[in-house]
C-alpha positions in Angstrom: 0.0 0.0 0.0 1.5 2.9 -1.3 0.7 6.0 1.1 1.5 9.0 3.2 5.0 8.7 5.2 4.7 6.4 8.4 7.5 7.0 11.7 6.6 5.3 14.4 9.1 6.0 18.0 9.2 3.4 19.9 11.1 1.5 23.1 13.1 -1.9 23.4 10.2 -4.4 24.8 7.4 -2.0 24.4 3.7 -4.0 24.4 2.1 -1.2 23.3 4.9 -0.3 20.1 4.5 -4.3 19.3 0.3 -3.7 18.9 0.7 -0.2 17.4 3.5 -1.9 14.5 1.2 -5.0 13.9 -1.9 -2.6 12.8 0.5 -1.1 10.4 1.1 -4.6 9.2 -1.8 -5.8 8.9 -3.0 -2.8 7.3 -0.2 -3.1 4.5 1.3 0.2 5.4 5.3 0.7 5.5 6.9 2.6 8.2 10.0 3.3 9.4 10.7 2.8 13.2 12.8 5.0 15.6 14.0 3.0 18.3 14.6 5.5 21.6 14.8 3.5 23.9 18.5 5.1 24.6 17.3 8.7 24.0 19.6 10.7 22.1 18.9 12.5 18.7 15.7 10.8 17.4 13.9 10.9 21.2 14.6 14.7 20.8 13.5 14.9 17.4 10.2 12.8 18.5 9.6 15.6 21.7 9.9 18.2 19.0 7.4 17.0 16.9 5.1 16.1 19.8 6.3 18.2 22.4 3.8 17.0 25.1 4.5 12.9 24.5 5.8 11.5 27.3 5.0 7.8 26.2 5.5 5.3 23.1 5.3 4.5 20.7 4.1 8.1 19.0 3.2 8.0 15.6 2.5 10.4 12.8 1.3 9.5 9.5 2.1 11.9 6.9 1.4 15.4 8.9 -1.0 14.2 11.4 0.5 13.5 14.5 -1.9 10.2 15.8 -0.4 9.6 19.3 0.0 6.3 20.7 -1.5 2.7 20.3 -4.9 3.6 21.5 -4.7 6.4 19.4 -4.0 4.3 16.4 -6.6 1.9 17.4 -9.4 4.1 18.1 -8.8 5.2 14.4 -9.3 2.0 13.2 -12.7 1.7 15.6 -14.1 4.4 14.2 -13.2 3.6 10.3 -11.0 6.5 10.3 -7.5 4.9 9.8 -8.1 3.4 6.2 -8.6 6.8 5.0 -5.3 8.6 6.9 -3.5 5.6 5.5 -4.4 6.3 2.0 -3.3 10.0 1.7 
């Protein structure tokens, strides 16, 4: 599925990254993954973006900055995530 840019930031043994990366899967979409869970550049590049995350994963697809996994799912519950997906 060809689409909008995916990041997802996200921690070493996260449950909540691992549910949040297998929607993306399942959904077909491509993402690339910043793993944090050291800090350093791309944890302050993440706080930039979303200056008031204090949890993971954080995801933004294309310009819209989702949040976390219950972000991400609650998209998908309301039949809202197909369409951010696509673009």
């Amino acid at each position: 599925m060809a689409g909008p840019q995916i990041d997802i930031y996200t921690k070493f043994a996260c449950p909540f990254c691992v549910r949040a990366k297998r929607l993306l899967s399942e959904k077909g979409a491509a993402f690339t993954e910043y793993d944090i869970t050291l800090g350093g550049p791309k944890r302050e590049e993440m706080l930039a973006r979303a200056p008031n995350a204090m949890t993971v994963p954080q995801i933004f697809i294309g310009a819209v900055h989702v949040g976390g996994c219950d972000d991400l799912h609650a998209l998908e519950a309301a039949g809202k995530l197909d369409a951010l997906l696509a673009g």
